[in-house]
N, CA, C and O of each residue as an XYZ file, in Angstrom:
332
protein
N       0.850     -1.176      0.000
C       0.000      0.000      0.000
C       0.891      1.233      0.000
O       1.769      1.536      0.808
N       0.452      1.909     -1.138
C       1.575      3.360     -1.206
C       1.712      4.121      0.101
O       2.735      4.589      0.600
N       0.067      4.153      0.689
C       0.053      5.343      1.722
C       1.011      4.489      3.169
O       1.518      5.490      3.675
N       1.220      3.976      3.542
C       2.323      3.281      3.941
C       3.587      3.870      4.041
O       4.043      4.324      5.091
N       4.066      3.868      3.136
C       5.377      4.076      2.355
C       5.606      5.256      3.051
O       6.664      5.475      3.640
N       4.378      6.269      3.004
C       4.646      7.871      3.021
C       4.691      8.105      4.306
O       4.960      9.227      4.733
N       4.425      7.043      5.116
C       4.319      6.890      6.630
C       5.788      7.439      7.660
O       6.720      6.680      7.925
N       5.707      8.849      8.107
C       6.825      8.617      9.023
C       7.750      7.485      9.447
O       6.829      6.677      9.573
N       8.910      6.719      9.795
C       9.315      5.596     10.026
C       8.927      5.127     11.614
O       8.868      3.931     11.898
N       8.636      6.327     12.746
C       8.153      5.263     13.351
C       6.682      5.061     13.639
O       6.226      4.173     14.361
N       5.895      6.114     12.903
C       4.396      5.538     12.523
C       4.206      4.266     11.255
O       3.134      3.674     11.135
N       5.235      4.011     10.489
C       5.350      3.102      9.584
C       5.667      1.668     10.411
O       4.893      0.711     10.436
N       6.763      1.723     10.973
C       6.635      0.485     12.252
C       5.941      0.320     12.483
O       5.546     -0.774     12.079
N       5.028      1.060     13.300
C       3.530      0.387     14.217
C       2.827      0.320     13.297
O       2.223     -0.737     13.476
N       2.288      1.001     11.879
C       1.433      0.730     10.955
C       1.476     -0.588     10.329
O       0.454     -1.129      9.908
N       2.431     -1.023     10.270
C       3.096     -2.646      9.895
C       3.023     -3.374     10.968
O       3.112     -4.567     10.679
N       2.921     -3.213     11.884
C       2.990     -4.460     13.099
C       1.293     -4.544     12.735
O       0.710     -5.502     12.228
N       0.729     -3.281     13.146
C      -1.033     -3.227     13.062
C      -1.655     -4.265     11.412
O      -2.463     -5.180     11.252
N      -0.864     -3.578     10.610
C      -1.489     -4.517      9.398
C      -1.042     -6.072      9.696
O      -1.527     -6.910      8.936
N      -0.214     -6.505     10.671
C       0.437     -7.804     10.524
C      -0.492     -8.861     11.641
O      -0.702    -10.062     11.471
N      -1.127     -7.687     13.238
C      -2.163     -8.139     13.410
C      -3.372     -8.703     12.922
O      -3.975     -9.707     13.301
N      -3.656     -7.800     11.919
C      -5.628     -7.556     11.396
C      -5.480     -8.871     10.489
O      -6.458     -9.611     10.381
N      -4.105     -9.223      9.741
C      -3.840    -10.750      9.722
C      -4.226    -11.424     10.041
O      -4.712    -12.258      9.277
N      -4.309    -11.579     11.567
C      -4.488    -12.766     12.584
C      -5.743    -12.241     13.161
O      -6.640    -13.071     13.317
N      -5.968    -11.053     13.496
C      -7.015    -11.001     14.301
C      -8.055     -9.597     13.919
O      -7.787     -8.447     14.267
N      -8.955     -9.899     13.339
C      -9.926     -8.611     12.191
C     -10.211     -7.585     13.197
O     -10.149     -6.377     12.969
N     -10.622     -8.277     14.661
C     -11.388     -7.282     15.414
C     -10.686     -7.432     16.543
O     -10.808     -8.453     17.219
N      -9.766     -6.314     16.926
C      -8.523     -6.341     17.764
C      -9.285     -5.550     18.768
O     -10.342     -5.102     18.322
N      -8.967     -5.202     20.272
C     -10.063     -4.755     21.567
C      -9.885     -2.956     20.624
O     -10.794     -2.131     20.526
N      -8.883     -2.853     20.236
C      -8.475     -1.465     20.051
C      -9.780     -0.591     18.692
O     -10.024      0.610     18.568
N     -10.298     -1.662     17.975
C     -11.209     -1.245     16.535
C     -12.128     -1.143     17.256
O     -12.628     -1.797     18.171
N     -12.455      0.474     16.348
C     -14.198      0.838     16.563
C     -14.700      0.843     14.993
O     -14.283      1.325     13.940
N     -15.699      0.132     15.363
C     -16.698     -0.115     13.610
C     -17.247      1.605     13.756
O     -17.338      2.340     14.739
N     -17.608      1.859     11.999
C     -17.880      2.990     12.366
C     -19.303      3.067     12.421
O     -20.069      2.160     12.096
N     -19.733      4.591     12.998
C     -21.299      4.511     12.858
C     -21.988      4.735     11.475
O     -21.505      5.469     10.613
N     -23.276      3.975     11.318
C     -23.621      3.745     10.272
C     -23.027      2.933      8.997
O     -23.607      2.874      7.913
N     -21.803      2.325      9.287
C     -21.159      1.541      8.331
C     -20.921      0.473      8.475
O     -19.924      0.297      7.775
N     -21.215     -0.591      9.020
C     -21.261     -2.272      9.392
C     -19.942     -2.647      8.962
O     -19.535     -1.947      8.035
N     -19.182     -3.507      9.342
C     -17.555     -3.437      8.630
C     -17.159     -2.852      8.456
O     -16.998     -2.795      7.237
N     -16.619     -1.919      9.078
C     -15.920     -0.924      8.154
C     -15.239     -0.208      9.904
O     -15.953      0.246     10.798
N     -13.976     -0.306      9.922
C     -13.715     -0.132     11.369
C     -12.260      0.706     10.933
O     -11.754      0.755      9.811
N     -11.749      1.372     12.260
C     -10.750      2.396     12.408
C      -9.816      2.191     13.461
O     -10.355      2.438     14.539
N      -8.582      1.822     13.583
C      -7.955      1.985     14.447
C      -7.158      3.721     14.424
O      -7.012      4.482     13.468
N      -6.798      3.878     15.758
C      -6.336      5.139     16.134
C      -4.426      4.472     16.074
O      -3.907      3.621     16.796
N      -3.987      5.045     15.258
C      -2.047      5.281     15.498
C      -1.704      6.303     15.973
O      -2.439      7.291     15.965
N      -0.348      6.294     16.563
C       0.118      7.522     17.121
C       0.077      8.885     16.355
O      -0.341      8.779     15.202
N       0.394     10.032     16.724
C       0.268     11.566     16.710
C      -0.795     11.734     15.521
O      -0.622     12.425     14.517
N      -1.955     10.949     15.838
C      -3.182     11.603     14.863
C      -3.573     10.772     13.922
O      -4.697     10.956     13.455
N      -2.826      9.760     13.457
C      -3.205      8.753     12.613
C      -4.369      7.927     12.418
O      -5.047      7.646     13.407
N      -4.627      7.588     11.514
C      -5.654      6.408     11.578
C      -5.490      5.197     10.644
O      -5.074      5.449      9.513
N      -5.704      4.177     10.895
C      -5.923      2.965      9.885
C      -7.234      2.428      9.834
O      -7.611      1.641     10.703
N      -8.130      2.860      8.680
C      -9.202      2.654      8.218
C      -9.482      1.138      7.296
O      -8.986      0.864      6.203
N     -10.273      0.427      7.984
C     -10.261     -1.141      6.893
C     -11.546     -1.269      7.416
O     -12.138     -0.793      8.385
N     -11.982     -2.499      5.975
C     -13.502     -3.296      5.538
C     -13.294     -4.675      6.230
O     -12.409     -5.465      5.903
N     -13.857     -4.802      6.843
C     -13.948     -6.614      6.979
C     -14.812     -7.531      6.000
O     -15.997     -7.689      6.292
N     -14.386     -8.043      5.050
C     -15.389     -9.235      4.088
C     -15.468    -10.265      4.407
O     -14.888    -11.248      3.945
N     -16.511    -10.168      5.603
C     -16.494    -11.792      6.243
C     -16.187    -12.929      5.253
O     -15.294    -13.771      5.351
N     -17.427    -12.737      3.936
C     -17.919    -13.967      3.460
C     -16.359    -14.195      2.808
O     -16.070    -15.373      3.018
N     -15.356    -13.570      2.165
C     -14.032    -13.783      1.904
C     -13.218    -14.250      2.523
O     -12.231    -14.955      2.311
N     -13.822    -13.687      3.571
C     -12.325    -13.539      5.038
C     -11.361    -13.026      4.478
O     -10.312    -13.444      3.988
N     -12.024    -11.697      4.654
C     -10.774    -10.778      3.645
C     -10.658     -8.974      4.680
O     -11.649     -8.246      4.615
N      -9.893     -8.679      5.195
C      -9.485     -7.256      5.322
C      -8.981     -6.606      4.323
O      -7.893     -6.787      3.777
N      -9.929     -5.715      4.052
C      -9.467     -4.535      3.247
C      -9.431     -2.999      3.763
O     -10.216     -2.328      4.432
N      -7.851     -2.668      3.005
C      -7.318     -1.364      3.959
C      -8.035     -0.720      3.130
O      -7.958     -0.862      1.910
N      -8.728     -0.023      3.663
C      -8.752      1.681      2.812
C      -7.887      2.806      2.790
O      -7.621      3.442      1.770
N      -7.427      3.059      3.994
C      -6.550      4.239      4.327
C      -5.622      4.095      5.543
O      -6.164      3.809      6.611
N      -4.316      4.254      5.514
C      -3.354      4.456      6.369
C      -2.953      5.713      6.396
O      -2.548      5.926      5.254
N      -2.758      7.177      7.359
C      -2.545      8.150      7.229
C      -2.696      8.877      8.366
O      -2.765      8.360      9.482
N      -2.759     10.149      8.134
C      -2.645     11.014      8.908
C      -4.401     11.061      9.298
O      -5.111     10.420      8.523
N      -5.065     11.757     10.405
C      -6.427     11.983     10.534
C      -6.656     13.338      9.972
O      -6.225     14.392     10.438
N      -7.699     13.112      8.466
C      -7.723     14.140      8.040
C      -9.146     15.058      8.623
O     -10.077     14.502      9.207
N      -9.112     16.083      8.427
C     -10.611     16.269      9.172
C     -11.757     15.691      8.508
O     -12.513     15.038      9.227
N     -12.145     15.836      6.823
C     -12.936     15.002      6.422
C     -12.751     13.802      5.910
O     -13.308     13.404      4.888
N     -11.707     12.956      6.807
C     -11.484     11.812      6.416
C     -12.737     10.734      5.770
O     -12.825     10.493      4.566
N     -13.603     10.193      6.751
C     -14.208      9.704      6.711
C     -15.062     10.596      5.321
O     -14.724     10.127      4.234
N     -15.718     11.352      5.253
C     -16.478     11.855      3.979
C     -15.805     11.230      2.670
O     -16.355     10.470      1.873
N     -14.207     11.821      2.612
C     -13.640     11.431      1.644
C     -13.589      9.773      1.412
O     -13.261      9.287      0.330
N     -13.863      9.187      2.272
C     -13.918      7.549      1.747
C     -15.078      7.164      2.080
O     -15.095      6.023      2.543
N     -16.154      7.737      2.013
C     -17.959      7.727      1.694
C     -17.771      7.081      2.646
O     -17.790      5.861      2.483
N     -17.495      7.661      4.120
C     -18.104      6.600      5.477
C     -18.443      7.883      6.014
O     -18.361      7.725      7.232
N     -18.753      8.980      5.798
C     -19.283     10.184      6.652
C     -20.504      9.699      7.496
O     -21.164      8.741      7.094
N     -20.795     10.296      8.575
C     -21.942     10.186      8.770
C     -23.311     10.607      8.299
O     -23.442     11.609      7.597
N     -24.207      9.955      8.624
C     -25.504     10.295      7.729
C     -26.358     10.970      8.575
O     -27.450     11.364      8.165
């Protein structure tokens, strides 16, 4: 994942340990699903970050959407705004 890459090195560490979890475990104590979006959950990274992913049960598949900084209309910009 590009946005990764662009990751400070030691928000890129923990962003990589976190993707190496959601591996093993989709729904870690730390994920909040968001409101109004069923699958679709956010972990919080250090100084403001977020890691945004889909859970596809029927796949058994995590999908990242966004690794990054917390933008203010984050969520809008990846059609999970609230309704």
């Amino acid at each position: 994942m590009q946005q990764l890459h662009r990751l400070p090195a030691d928000i890129r560490s923990i962003a990589q340990r976190t993707v190496s979890l959601l591996a093993r475990e989709q729904y870690p104590p730390r994920a909040k699903e968001l409101t109004n979006h069923p699958s679709y959950y956010r972990l919080w990274l250090p100084r403001n970050h977020r890691l945004v992913y889909q859970i596809i049960v029927d796949e058994q598949v995590v999908h990242l959407l966004y690794i990054g900084p917390k933008l203010p209309d984050l969520y809008e910009q990846l059609g999970l705004g609230r309704e």
